[in-house]
TIFI-380985 format. One line per field, with one value per residue (C-alpha): x, y, z. Coordinates in pm, 1 decimal. Layout:
N
X = X/...
Y = Y/...
Z = Z/...
END
This chain:
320
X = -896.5/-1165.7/-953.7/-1199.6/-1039.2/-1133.7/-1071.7/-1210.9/-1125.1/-990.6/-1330.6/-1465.4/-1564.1/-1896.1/-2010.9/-1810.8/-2065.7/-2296.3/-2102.4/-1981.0/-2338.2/-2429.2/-2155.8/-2179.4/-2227.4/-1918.5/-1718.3/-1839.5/-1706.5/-1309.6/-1032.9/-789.1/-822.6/-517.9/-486.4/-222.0/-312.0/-99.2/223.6/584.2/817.7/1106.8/1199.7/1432.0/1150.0/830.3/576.0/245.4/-26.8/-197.8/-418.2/-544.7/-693.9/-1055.7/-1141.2/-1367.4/-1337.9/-1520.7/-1533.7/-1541.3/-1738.2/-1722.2/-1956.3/-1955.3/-2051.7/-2281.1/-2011.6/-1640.3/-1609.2/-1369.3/-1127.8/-1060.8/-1457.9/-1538.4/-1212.4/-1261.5/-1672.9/-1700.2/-1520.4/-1269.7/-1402.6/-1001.4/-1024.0/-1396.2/-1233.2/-932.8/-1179.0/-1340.1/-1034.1/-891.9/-1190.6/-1060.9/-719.8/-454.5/-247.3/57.3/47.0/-178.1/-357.7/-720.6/-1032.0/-1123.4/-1466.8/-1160.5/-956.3/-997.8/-859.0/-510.8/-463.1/-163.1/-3.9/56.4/364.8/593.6/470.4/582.8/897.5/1018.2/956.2/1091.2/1422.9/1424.0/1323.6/1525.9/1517.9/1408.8/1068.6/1175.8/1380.4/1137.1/978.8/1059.4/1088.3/1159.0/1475.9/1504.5/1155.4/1144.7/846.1/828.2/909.4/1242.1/1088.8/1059.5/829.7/609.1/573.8/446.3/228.3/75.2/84.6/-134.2/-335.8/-379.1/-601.6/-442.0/-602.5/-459.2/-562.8/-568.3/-758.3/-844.4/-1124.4/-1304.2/-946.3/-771.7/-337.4/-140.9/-29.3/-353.2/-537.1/-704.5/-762.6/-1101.9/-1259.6/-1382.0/-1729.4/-1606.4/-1321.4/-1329.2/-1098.6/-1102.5/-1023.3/-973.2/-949.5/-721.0/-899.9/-759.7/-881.5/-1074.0/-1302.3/-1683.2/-1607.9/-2026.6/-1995.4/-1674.7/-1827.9/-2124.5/-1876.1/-1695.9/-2026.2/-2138.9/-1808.1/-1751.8/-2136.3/-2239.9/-2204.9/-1984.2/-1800.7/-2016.8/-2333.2/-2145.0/-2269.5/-2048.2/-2093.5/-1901.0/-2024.2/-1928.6/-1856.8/-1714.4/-1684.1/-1518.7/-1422.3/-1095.4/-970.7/-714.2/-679.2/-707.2/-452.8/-294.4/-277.8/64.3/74.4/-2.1/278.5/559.6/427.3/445.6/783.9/887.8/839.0/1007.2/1352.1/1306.9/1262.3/1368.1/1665.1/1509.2/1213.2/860.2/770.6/459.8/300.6/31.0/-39.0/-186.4/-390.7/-750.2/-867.2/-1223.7/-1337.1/-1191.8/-1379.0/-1680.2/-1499.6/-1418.3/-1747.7/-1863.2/-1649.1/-1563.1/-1390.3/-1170.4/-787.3/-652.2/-329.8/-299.5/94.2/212.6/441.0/408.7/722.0/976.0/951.1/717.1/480.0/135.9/-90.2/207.2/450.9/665.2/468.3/628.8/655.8/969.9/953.8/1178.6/1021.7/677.4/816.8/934.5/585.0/425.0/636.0/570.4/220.7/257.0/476.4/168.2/-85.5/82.3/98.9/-288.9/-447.6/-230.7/-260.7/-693.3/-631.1/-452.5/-782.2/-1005.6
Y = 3750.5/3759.2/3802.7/3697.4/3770.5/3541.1/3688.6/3493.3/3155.4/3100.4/3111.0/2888.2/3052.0/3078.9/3334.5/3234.7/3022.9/3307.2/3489.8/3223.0/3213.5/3564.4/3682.6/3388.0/3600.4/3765.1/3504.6/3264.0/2900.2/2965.3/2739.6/2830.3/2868.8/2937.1/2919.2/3064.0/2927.2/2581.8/2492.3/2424.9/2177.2/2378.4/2715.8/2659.2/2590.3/2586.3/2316.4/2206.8/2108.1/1787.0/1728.4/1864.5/1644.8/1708.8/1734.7/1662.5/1889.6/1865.8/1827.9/1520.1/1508.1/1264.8/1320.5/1143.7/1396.4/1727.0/1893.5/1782.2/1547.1/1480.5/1245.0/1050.2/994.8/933.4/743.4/357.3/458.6/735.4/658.6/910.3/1114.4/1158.4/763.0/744.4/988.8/791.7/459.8/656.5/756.9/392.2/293.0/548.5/518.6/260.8/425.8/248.5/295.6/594.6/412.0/504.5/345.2/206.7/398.1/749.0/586.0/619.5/477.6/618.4/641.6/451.6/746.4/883.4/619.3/760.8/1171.4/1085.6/898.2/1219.3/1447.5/1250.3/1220.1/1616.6/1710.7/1416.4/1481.6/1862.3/1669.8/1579.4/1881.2/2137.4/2054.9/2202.6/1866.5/1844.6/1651.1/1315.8/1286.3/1154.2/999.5/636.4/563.0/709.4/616.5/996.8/851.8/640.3/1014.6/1225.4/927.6/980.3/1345.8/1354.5/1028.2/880.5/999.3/1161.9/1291.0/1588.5/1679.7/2090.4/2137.0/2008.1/2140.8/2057.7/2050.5/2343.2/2381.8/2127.4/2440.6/2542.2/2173.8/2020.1/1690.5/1664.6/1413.6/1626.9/1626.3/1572.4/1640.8/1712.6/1731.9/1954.5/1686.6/1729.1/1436.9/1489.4/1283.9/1190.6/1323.0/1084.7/1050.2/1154.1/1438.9/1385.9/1013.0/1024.2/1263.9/1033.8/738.6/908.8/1017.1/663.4/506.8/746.4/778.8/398.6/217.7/415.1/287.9/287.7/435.8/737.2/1066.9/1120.2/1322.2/1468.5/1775.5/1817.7/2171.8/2096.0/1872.8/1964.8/1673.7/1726.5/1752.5/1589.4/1746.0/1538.4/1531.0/1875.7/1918.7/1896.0/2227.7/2395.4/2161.2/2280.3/2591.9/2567.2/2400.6/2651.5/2898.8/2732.3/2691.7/3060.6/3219.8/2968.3/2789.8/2450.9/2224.4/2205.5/1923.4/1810.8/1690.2/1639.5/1863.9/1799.6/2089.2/2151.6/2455.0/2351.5/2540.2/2376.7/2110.1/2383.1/2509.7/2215.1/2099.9/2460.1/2439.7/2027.9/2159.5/2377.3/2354.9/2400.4/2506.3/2509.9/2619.8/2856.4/2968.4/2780.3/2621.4/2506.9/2689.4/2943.1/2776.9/2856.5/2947.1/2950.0/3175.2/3378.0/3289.5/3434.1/3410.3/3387.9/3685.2/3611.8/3291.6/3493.1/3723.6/3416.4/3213.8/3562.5/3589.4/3185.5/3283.7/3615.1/3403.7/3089.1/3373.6/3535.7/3127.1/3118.0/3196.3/2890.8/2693.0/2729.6/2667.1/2302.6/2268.8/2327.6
Z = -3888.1/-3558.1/-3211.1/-2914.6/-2649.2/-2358.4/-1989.5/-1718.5/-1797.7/-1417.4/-1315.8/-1539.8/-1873.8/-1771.5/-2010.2/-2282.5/-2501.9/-2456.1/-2643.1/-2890.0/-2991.9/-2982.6/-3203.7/-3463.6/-3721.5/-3726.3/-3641.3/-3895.1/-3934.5/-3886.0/-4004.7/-3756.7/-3359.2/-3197.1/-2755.9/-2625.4/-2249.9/-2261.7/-2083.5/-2328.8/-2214.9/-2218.6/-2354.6/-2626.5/-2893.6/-2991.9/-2790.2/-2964.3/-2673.0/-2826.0/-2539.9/-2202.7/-1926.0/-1774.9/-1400.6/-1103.7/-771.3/-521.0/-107.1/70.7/411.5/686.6/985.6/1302.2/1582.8/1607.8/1805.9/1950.1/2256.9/2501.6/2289.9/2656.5/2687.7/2326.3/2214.2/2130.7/2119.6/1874.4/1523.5/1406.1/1186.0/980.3/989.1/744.6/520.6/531.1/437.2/209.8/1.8/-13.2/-196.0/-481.1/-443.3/-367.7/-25.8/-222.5/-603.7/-600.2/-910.3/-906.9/-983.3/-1357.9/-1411.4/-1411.0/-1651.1/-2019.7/-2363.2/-2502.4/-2866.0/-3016.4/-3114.4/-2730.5/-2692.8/-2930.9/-2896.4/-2487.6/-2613.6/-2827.9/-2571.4/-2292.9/-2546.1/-2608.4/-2226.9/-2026.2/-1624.2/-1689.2/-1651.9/-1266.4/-1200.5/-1265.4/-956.3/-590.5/-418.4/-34.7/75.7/-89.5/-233.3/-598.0/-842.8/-796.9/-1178.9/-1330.6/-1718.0/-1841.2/-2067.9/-1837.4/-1649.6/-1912.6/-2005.7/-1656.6/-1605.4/-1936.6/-1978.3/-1679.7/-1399.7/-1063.4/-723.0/-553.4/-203.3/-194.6/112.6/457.5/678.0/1037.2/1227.5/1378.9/1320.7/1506.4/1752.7/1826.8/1910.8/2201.6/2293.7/2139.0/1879.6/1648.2/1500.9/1109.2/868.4/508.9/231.0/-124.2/-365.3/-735.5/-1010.4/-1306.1/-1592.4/-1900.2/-2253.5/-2309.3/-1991.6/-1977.7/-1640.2/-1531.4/-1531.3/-1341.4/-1095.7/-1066.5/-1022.0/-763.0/-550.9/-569.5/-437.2/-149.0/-26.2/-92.4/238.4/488.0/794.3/1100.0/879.3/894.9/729.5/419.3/147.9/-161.1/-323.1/-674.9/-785.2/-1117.4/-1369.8/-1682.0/-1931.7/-2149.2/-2507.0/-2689.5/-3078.5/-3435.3/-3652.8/-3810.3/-4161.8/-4322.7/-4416.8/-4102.3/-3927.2/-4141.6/-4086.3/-3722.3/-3730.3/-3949.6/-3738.6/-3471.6/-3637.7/-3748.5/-3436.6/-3174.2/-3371.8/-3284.5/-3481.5/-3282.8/-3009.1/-2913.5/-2605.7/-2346.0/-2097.7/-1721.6/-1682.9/-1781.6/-2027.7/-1997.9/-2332.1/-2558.9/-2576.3/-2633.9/-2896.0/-3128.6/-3045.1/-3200.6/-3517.5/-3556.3/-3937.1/-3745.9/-3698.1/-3372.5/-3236.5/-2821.3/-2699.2/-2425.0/-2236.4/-1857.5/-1894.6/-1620.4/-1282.6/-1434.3/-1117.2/-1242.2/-921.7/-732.8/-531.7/-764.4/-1091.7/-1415.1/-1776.8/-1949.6/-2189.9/-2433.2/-2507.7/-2493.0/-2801.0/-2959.9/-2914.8/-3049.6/-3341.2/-3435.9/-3432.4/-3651.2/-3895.5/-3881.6/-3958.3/-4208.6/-4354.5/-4288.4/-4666.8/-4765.6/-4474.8/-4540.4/-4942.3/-4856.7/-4680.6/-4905.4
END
């Protein structure tokens, strides 16, 4: 059994196929890869991760000014610089639906219908209700189904940054010289991340309002995963384990997120077996005020993988 333990995969994993390489000798062509980075859908059993969506980030720029004017003596001359981004977005995404364009969606696999219909039947409105929404604000879909679909194989855009405007309190009555905005893409599995990003620098940059200056700088691009079929054994083995320790059979589902190596990995090994679960489950708010991990399903989660190890000689033997 090789352990590689993997400890700076929040800032990107840059030295991790170094290492992968380096050390190939001792860790050989393995059957079994377990991650133990992925989110669970609840925790009162054991959640498989079947696939992980990819991701472009990067800042969009809009430039109409080399320094703030007098919004009185520029107004109705000088374009808002908030109103090019604002252009600029539309071309990406509908104000309305929020659907985004085709070249950032990608192909889902027939058997993504039913996996989202079992979970949505196991997880019901726990998949709306884990979130910390603000007065009467609610998805605009109440399929459970259709939403997991979406928060796992269809493409999303989250704003997590504005620049080039001071707070509300603090602001004069000038146009300002630009405005940017931190964007990052959610992709699903299945989408190429460097032809999205290309697809997203040409739509933005191509032909801007007013020949404004507009850029968007790419600083990653990371495409996603989504795993092939398990063998039998290691299934029952994993659900196994589940009714053993948790009381309940295994689930599987998508997840939203991004673990960029993975990809690396199965692209390392193609013959090997992978099993992705976790313990992010409801309100455990990863990157967010008062993160946690539940711990007893941690020592539950641990134990399933002790009991799937301890399976692993004939898990390999079905295999070969």
């Amino acid at each position: 059994c090789c352990v590689l333990i993997e400890g700076c995969e929040e800032s990107g994993s840059f030295d991790l196929p170094f290492y992968i390489d380096e050390l190939r000798d001792i860790i050989g062509k393995p059957d079994l890869l377990i991650c133990l980075d992925a989110e669970c859908g609840n925790y009162d059993q054991l959640w498989l991760t079947t696939s992980l969506r990819g991701l472009v980030s990067g800042t969009l720029r809009a430039d109409v000014l080399t320094e703030g004017i007098h919004s009185g003596a520029a107004g109705g001359i000088v374009p808002s610089s908030f109103r090019v981004l604002r252009e600029q977005l539309n071309r990406v995404e509908d104000a309305q639906s929020g659907h985004l364009i085709e070249s950032l969606h990608g192909p889902i696999p027939e058997y993504v219908a039913a996996e989202a219909t079992a979970a949505a039947k196991t997880l019901g409105r726990s998949i709306i209700e884990r979130y910390p929404w603000h007065g009467q604000t609610q998805p605009d879909s109440n399929d459970i189904a259709e939403l997991i679909v979406r928060n796992t194989w269809k493409p999303s855009l989250a704003t997590v940054g504005l620049g080039g405007a001071p707070d509300p309190t603090n602001a004069g009555n000038t146009l300002r010289p630009s405005t940017s905005a931190k964007l990052v893409f959610r992709l699903p599995p299945t989408v190429d991340a460097a032809r999205a990003a290309d697809a997203l620098v040409t739509t933005f940059t191509s032909d801007p309002p007013c020949d404004a200056s507009v850029t968007f700088d790419v600083d990653a691009a990371e495409s996603g995963w989504y795993a092939k079929p398990l063998t039998t054994q290691l299934t029952e083995s994993l659900n196994r384990a589940s009714n053993e320790f948790f009381g309940r059979p295994l689930r599987q589902i998508g997840c939203g997120g991004t673990i960029p190596f993975l990809g690396m990995l199965e692209e390392k090994f193609p013959d090997c077996q992978f099993v992705v679960t976790g313990v992010l489950g409801p309100h455990s708010n990863a990157h967010g005020p008062n993160e946690f991990l539940d711990i007893p399903t941690g020592k539950n989660v641990t134990a399933c993988m002790a009991a799937v190890l301890g399976d692993a000689d004939q898990i390999i033997r079905a295999v070969d």
